[in-house]
N, C-alpha and C positions, 0 to 999 in steps of 0.2 A: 483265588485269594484276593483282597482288596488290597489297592495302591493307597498310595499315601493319599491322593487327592481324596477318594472315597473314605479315609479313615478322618480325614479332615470336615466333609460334610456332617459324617454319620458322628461327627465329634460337636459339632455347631449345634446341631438338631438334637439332639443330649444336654446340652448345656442351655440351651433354648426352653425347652420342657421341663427340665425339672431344677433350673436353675442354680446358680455356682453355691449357694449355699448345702443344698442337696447330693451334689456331684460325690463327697466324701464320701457320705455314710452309704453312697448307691453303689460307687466302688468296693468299698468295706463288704456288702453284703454279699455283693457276685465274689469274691474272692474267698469269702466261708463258705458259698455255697461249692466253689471251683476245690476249693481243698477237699470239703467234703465229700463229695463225688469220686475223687481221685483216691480217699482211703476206703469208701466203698469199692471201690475198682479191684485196688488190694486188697483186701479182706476179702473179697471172693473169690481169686486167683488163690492167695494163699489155704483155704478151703479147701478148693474144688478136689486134692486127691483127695483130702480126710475124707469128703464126705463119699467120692466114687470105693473108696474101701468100706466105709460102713455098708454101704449099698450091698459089694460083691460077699460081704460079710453075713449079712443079713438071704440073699439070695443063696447062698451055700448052708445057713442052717436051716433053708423055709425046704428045699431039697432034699435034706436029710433025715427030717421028721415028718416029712410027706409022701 
């Protein structure tokens, strides 16, 4: 994990490159993308039995008509 010093570099070298004007809308964007991700996470967690039932669902009638 990075210490404070390292988060203080890796903070200067960000503010450096794309400058304090910039800073906002670069944080704004990692943080839609960070939510986003995180309701992709859920959304296929919350899935994953529907779809293992469709499956064992579908494997039980390809078995009975075959």
């Amino acid at each position: 994990m990075l210490g404070h010093t390292e988060l203080l570099v890796l903070l200067a070298i960000v503010l450096v490159l794309f400058g304090a004007k910039k800073l906002p809308e670069l944080a704004r964007g990692i943080g839609k993308s960070v939510t986003s991700f995180k309701s992709g996470l859920s959304e296929g967690v919350d899935e994953e039995p529907e779809v293992a039932a469709q499956q064992e669902k579908e494997t039980t009638q390809k078995k009975e008509t075959g």
